[in-house]
C-alpha positions in Angstrom: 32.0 11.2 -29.8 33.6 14.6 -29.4 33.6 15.2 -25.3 35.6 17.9 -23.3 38.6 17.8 -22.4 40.2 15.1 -19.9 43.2 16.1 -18.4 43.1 14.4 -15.1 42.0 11.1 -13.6 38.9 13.1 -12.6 37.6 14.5 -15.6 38.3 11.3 -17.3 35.9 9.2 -15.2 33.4 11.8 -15.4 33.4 11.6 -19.2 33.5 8.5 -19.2 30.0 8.0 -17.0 28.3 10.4 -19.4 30.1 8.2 -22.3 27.9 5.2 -21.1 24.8 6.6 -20.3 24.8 8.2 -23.7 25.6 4.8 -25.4 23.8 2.6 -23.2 20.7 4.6 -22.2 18.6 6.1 -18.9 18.1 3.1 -17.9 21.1 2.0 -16.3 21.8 1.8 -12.7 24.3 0.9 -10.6 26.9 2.9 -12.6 30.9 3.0 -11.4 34.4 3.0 -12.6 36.0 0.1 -11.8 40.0 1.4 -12.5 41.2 4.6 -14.3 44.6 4.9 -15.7 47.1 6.5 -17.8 47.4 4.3 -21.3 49.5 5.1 -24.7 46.8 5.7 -27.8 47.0 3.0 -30.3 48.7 4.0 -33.2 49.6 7.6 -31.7 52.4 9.0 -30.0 49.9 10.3 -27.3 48.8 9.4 -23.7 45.3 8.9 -22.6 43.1 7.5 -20.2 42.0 3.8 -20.4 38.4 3.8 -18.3 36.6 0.5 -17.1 33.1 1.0 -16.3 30.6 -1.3 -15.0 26.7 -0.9 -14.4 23.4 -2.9 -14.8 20.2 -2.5 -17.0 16.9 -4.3 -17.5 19.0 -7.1 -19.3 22.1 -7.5 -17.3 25.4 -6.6 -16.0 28.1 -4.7 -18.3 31.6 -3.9 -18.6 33.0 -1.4 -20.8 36.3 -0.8 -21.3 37.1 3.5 -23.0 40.3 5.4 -24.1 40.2 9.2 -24.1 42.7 11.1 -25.7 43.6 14.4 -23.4 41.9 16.2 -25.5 38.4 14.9 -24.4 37.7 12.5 -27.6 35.9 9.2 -27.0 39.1 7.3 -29.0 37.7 3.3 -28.6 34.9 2.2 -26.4 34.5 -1.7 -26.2 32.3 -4.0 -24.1 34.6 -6.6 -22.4 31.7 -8.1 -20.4 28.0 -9.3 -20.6 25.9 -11.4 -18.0 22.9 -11.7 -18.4 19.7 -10.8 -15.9 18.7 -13.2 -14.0 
């Protein structure tokens, strides 16, 4: 997912929001970054960010874990947790 650029701590998180709602849908609520950092790109000579984000839908509770690349592109997005809705 080509996104703009993400120089700062800042920028990343922002991305990173819009990231998830694109991925995940309107319907999520609750939406926050849990810890933003710099992070070296697998496989690259290259710092990023490394994003968690957590938020809730219809059918639970999520956390996702993102890299950016300075650059602005989404480089790995993973979901590190689930629960389901209770």
């Amino acid at each position: 997912m080509k996104t703009k650029r993400a120089h700062t701590q800042e920028e990343a998180q922002a991305r990173a929001l819009l990231c998830a709602v694109e991925l995940y849908g309107s319907q999520i609520s609750e939406l926050k970054v849990e810890r933003t950092e710099p992070f070296p790109l697998f496989k690259e000579p290259k710092i990023g960010w490394l994003v968690l984000v957590s938020f809730k839908d219809p059918d639970g509770c999520y956390t996702l874990q993102m890299e950016f690349s300075f650059d602005g592109n989404l480089t790995k997005s993973m979901e590190i947790g689930r629960e389901a809705a209770k």
